[in-house]
N, C-alpha and C positions, 0 to 999 in steps of 0.2 A: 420689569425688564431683567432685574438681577438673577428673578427664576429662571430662566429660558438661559443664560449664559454656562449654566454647569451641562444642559443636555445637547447644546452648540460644545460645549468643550470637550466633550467625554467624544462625540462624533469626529471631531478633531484626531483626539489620541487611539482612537479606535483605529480612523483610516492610516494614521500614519503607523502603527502598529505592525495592522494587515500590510502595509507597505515594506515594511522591516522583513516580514515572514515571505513574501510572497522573491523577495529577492534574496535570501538566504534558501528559498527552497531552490535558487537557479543553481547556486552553488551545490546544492547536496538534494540531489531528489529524493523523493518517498516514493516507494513503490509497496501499495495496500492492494493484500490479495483478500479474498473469501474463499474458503471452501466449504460447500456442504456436505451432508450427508447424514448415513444411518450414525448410529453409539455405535462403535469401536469397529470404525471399519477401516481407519489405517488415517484417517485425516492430518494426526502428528505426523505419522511417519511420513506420509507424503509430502509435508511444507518444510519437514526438517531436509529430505533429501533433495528435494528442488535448489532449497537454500544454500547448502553445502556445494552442489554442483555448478551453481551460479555462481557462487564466491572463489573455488578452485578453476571453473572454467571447464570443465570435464564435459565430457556427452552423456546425456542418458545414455542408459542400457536400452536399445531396443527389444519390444517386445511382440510378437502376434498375438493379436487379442484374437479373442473368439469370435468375431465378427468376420476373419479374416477368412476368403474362400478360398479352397485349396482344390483344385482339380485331376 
């Protein structure tokens, strides 16, 4: 019985753990992005200026992509 008491315990300090994280993330969120893409097609620059703007609060620059139909 004394075997099975450390993998009952470890489950214990695990959940209350994940309990500790899960209520410190209310406090402070995480926000994880992805981006993909080709080599060196701007992926830093683009997470750097997102970043920046969302910490200043500013607006993107709008831009017409070329999708954009003009008549």
């Amino acid at each position: 019985m004394s075997a099975a008491s450390p993998g009952w315990l470890d489950s214990v300090r695990l959940a209350v753990l994940s309990l500790g994280e899960a209520i410190a993330g209310v406090a402070n969120p995480t926000i994880r992005l992805g981006v993909t893409g080709l080599s060196r097609s701007g992926k830093t620059v683009f997470t750097t200026a997102l970043v920046h703007h969302l910490m200043m609060g500013t607006v993107l620059p709008a831009r017409s992509g070329s999708a954009a139909i003009c008549l």
